[in-house]
Backbone bond lengths (Angstrom), bond angles and torsions (degrees), N, CA, C in turn:
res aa  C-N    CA-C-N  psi(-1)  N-CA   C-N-CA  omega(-1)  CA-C   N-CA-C  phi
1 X - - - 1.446 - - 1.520 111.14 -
2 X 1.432 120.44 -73.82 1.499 100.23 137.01 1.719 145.61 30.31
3 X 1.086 84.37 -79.92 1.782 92.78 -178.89 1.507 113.75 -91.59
4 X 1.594 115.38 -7.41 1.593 122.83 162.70 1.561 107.91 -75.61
5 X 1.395 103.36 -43.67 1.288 91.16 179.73 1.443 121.00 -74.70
6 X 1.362 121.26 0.41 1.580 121.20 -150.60 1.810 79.01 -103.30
7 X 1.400 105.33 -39.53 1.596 101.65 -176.95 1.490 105.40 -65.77
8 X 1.129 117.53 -55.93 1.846 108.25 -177.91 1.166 103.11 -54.79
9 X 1.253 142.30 -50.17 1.864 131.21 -171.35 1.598 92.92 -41.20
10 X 1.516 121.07 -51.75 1.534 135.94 -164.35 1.459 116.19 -51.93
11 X 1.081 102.41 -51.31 1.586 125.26 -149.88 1.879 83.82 -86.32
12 X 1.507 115.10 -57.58 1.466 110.40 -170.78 1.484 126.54 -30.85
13 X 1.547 105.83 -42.34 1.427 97.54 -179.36 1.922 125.14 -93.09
14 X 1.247 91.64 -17.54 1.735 100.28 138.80 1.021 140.65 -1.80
15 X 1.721 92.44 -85.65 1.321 134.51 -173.60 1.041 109.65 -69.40
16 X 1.832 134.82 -39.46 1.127 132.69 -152.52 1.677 93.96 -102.58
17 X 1.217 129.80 -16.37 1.263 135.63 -178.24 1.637 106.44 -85.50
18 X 1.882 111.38 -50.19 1.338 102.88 164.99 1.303 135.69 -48.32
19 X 1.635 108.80 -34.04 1.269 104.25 -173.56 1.398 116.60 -102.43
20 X 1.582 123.26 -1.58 1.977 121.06 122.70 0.999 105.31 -28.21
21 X 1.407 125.87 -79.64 1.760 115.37 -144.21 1.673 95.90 -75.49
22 X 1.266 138.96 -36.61 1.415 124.63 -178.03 1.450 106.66 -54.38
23 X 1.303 119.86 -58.94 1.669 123.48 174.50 1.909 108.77 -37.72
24 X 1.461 96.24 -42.35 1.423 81.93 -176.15 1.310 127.57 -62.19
25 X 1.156 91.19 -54.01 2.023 111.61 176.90 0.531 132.41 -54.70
26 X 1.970 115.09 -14.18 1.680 125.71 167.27 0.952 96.30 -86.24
27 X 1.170 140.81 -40.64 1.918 130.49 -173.01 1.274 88.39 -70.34
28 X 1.414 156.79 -90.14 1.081 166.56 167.01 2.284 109.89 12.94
29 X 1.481 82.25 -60.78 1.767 101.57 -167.64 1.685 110.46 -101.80
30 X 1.299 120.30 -27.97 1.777 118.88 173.40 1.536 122.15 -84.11
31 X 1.157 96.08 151.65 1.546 89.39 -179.36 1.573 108.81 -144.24
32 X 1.644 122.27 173.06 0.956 135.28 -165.19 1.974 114.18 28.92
33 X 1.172 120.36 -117.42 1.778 98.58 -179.13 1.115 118.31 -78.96
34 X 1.442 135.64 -7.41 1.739 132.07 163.60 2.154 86.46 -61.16
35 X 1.213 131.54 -67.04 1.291 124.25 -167.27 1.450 118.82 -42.24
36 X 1.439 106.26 -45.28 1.390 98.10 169.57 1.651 140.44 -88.75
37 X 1.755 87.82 15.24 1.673 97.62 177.06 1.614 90.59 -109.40
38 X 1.015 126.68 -32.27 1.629 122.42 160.09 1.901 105.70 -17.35
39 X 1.685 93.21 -70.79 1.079 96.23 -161.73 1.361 136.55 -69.03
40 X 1.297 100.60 -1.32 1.674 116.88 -177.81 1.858 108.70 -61.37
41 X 1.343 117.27 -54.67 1.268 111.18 166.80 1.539 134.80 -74.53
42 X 1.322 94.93 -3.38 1.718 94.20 174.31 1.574 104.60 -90.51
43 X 1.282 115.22 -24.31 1.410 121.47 -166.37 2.067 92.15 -74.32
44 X 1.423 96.36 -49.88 1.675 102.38 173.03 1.586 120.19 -30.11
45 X 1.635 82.26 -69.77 1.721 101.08 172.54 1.164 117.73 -34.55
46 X 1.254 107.51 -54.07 1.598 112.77 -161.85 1.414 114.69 -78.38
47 X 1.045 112.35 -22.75 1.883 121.06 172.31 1.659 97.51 -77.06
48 X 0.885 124.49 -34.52 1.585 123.56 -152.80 1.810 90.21 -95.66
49 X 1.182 122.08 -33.83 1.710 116.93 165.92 1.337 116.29 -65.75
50 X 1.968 111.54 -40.86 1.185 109.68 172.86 1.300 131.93 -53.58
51 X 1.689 117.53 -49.72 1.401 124.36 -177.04 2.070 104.62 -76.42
52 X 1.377 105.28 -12.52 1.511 104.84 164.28 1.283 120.90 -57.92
53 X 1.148 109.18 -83.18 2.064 128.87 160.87 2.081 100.25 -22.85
54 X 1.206 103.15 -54.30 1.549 85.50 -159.28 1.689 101.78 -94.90
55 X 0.877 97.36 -10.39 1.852 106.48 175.82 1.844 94.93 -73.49
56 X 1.148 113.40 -48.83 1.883 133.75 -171.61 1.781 96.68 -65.19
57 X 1.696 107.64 -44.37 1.634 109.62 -153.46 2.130 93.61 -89.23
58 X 1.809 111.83 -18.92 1.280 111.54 164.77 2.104 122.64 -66.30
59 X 1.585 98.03 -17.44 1.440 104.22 -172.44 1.551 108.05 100.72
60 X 1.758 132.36 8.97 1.142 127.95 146.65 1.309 122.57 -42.16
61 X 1.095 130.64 120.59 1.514 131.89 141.21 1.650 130.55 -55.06
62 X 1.829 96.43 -38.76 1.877 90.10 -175.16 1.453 101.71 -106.29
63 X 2.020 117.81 23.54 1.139 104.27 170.62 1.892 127.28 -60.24
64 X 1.372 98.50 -45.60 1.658 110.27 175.02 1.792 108.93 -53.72
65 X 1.466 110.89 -1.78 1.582 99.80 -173.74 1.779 98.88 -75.03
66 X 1.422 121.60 -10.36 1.375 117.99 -164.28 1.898 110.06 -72.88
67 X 1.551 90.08 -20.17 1.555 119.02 -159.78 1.872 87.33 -67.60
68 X 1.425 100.77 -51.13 1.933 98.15 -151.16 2.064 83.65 -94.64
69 X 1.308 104.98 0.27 1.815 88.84 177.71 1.764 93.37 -87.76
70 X 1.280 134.71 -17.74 1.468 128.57 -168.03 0.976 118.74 -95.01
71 X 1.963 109.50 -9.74 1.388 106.27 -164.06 1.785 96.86 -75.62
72 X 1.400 122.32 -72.41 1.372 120.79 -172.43 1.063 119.54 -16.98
73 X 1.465 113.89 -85.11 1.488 112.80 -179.46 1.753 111.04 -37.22
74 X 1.108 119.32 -49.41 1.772 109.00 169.33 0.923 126.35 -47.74
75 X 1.263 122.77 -50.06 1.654 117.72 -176.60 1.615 92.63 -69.94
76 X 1.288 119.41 -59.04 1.497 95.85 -178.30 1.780 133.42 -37.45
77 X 1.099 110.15 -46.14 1.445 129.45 169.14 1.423 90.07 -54.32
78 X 0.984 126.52 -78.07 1.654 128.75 -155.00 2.070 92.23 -55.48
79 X 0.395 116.62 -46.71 2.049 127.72 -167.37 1.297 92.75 -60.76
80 X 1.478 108.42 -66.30 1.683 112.61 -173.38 1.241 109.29 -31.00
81 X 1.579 115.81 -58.99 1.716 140.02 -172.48 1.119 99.18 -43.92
82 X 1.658 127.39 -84.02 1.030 111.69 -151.25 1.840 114.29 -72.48
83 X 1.418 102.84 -26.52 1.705 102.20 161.79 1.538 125.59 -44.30
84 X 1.624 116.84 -48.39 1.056 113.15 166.28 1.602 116.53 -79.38
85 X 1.086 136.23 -15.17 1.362 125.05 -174.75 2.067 85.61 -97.96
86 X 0.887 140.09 41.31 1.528 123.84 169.64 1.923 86.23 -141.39
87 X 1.369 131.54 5.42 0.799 112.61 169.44 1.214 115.74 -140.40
88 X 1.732 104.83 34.61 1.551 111.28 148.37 1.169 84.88 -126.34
């Protein structure tokens, strides 16, 4: 049990870095309505860092929990995208 958890501590920041650079590369590489479904999770992200920082900069502790509740659903959104845009 142990070493599952030692891998998720691992894998977490990964994940949260992979699914930066996927966000990027779709803003970067999509265009017309793939661009603006890009942007649905970065816009997420970015509210969910915002109310982190100022929830964190008020003296919250479970403000940053908004950060790791937005990530999933993003990377999913972001995955879906490029799955469906590589198979049209």
């Amino acid at each position: 049990m142990d070493a599952i958890l030692e891998l998720f501590f691992v894998a977490l920041p990964l994940l949260v870095i992979g699914g930066l650079v996927a966000q990027w590369r779709a803003l970067q590489r999509f265009e017309g309505g793939w661009l603006l479904a890009a942007w649905v999770p970065v816009i997420v992200m970015g509210a969910a860092i915002a109310v982190g920082l100022l929830g964190a900069m008020a003296g919250s502790n479970l403000a940053p929990i908004w950060i790791v509740f937005a990530l999933p659903p993003c990377l999913l959104w972001i995955g879906a995208l490029w799955l469906a845009r590589a198979l049209t």
